[in-house]
C-alpha positions in Angstrom: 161.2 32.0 67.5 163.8 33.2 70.1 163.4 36.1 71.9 166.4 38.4 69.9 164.2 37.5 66.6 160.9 38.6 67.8 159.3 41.1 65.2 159.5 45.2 65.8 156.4 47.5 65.3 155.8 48.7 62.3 155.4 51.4 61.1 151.9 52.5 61.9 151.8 51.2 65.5 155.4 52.4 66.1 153.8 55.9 65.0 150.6 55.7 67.1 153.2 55.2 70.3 154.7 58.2 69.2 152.0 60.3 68.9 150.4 59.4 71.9 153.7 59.7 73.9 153.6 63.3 73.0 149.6 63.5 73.9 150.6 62.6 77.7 153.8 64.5 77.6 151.9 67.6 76.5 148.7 67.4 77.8 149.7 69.2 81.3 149.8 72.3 78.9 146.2 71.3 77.8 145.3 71.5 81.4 147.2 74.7 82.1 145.5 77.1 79.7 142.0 75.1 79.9 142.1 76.6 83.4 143.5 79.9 82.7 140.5 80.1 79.7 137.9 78.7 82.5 138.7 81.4 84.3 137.3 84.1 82.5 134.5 82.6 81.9 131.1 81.8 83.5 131.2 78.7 85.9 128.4 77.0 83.9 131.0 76.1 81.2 132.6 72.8 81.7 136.2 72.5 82.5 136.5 69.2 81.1 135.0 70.2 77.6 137.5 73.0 77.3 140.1 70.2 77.7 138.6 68.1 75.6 138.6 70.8 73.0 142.3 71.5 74.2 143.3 68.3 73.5 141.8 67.9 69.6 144.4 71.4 69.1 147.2 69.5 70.4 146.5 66.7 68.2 146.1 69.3 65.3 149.3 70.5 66.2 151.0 67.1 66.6 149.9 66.3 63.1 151.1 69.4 61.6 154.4 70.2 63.3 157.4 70.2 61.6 160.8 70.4 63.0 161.4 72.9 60.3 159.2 75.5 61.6 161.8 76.3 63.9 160.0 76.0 67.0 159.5 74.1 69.9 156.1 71.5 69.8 155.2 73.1 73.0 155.7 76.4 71.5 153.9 75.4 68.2 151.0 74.0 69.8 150.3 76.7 72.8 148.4 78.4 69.8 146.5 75.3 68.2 145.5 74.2 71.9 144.2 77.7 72.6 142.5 78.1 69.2 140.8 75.2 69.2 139.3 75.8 72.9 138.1 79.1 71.6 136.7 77.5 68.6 134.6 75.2 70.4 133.0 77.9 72.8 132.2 80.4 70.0 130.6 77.2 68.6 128.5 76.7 72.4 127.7 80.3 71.7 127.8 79.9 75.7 127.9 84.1 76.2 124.3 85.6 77.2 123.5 87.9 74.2 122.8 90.7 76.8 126.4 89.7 77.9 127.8 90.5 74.5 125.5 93.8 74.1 127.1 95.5 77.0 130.6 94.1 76.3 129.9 96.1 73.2 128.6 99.0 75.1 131.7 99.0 77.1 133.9 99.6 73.9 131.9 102.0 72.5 131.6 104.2 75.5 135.2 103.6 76.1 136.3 104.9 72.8 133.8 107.9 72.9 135.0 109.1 76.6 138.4 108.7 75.8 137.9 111.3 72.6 136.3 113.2 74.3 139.1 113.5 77.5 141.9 113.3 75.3 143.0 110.5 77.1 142.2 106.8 78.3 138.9 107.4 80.4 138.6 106.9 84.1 136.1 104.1 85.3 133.5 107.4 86.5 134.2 108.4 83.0 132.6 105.2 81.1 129.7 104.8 83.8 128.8 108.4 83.0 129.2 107.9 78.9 126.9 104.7 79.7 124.4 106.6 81.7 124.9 104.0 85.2 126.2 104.9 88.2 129.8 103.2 89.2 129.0 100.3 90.9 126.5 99.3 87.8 129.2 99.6 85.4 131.3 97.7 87.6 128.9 94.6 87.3 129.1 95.0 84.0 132.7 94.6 83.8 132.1 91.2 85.8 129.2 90.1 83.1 131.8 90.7 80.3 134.7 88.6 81.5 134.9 85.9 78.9 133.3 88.2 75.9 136.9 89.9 75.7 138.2 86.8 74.7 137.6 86.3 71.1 138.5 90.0 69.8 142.4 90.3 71.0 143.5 87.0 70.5 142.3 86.9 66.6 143.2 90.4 66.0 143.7 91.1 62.4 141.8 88.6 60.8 142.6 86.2 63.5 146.6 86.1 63.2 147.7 86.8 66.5 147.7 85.7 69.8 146.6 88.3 72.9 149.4 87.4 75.3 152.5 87.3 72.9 151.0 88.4 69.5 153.2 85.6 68.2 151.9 84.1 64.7 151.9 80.6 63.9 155.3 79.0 62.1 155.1 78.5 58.8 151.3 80.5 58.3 151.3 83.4 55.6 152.0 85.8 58.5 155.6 84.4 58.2 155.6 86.1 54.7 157.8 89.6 54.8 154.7 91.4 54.4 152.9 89.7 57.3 156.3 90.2 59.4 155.6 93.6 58.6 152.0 93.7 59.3 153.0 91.5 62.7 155.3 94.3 63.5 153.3 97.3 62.9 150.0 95.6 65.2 152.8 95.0 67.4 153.7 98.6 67.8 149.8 100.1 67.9 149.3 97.2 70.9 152.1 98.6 73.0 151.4 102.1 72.7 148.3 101.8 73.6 149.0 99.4 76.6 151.3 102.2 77.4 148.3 104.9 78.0 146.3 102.8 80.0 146.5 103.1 83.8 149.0 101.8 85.6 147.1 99.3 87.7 145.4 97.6 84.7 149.2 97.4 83.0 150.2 95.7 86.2 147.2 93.0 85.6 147.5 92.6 82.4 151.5 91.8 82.6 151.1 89.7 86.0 148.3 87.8 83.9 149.4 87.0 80.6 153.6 87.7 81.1 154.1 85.7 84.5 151.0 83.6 83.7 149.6 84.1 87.1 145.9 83.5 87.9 143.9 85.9 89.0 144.1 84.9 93.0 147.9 85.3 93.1 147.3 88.8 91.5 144.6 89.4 93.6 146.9 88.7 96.8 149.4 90.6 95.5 147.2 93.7 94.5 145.6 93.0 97.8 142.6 93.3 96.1 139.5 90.9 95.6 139.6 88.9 93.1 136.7 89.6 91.0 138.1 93.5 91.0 141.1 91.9 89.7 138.6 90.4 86.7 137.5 93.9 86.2 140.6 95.8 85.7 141.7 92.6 83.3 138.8 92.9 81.1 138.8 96.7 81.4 142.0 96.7 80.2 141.4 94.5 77.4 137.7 96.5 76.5 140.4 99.4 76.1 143.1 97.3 73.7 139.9 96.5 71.8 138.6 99.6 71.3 141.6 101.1 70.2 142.1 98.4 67.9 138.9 99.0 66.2 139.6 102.6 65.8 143.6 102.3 64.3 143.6 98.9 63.2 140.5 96.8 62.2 138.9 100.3 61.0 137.4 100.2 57.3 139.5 103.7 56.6 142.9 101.3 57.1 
């Protein structure tokens, strides 16, 4: 058999190419928000079973995507990669229960001391509603780094996404009603990232809207890091509370 008559893949081999083509042309973003999720998290998790987790999203997402949706693969699978990562450390249920006590603490002495002000609570505030002085409250904040995970970034029966609240193409939140719903959670989160002070707004945008880490906030805070980790999950303690209160409450 010459050469210009030798046999092309088929089908299924020429589609196994494919998808792994888009595996290695995607899995930098695997990497990417591995690390920004091993971040927030205690050291003791493994980096590379967060990417491993990563990468069975992005499969997900290869699997499902359809040009249709309207929306970049990248864009499409940002969401399953992250899910998927999440999915795997609820299932390590790797957070200390006394971790997740206070985390709950926090949020409940948050919400409590910002009734009672009228206003989002100062740091002295909390610590005083939680009975420990400053720099207790402080480690606490530090303890409870990865627990604020979960709660944002499935807000609302776990539709939307923490850093962009944007809803998966195609999914029932596509719907006009869930456009609506999307809109309206929307409008509570920005209001209440409007009250909170301005120095955990500045994190949270620097964090999730320029997806910086937290060193190059922390140099450009001039800060330490881990106070940079306190005012992020501070802030996010504060989203969650108010969350709870206008739009996960039982009265809604």
């Amino acid at each position: 058999m010459s050469a210009s008559a030798q046999p092309s893949l088929s089908p299924a081999p020429a589609a196994a190419l494919r998808r792994e083509a888009l595996v290695l042309r995607h899995l930098p973003q695997v990497r990417l928000i591995a690390r920004r999720i091993h971040e927030q998290i205690p050291d003791t998790v493994s980096l590379d079973d967060l990417i491993s987790n990563g990468v069975i999203g992005l499969l997900a997402a290869i699997d499902n995507y359809d040009p249709s949706f309207g929306v970049q693969l990248g864009t499409y699978a940002e969401r399953r990669i992250r899910g998927a990562i999440l999915d795997g450390l609820r299932q390590a249920d790797w957070a200390p229960r006394d971790t997740r006590r206070k985390s709950k603490l926090i949020e409940a002495a948050i919400g409590r001391a910002g009734q009672r002000a009228g206003r989002d609570a100062a740091e002295e505030e909390i610590a005083a509603e939680l009975g420990i002085p400053l720099a207790e409250y402080r480690k606490w904040l530090t303890e409870a780094r990865g627990v604020s995970l979960g709660h944002l970034e499935f807000a609302g029966a776990g539709k939307y996404d923490a850093a962009s609240i944007q809803p998966a193409a195609g999914g029932p939140e596509s719907s006009p009603s869930g456009m609506l719903e999307r809109a309206e959670l929307e409008r509570i989160l920005a209001l209440a990232i409007a009250r909170i002070p301005k120095i955990e707004r500045t994190v949270l945008h620097l964090y999730y809207f320029e997806e910086m880490g937290l060193r190059e906030i922390a140099e450009i805070l001039g800060m330490g890091i881990s106070r940079v980790g306190q005012l992020r999950t501070q802030a996010i303690l504060r989203l969650r509370s108010h969350l709870e209160r206008v739009w996960l409450s039982p009265k809604r």
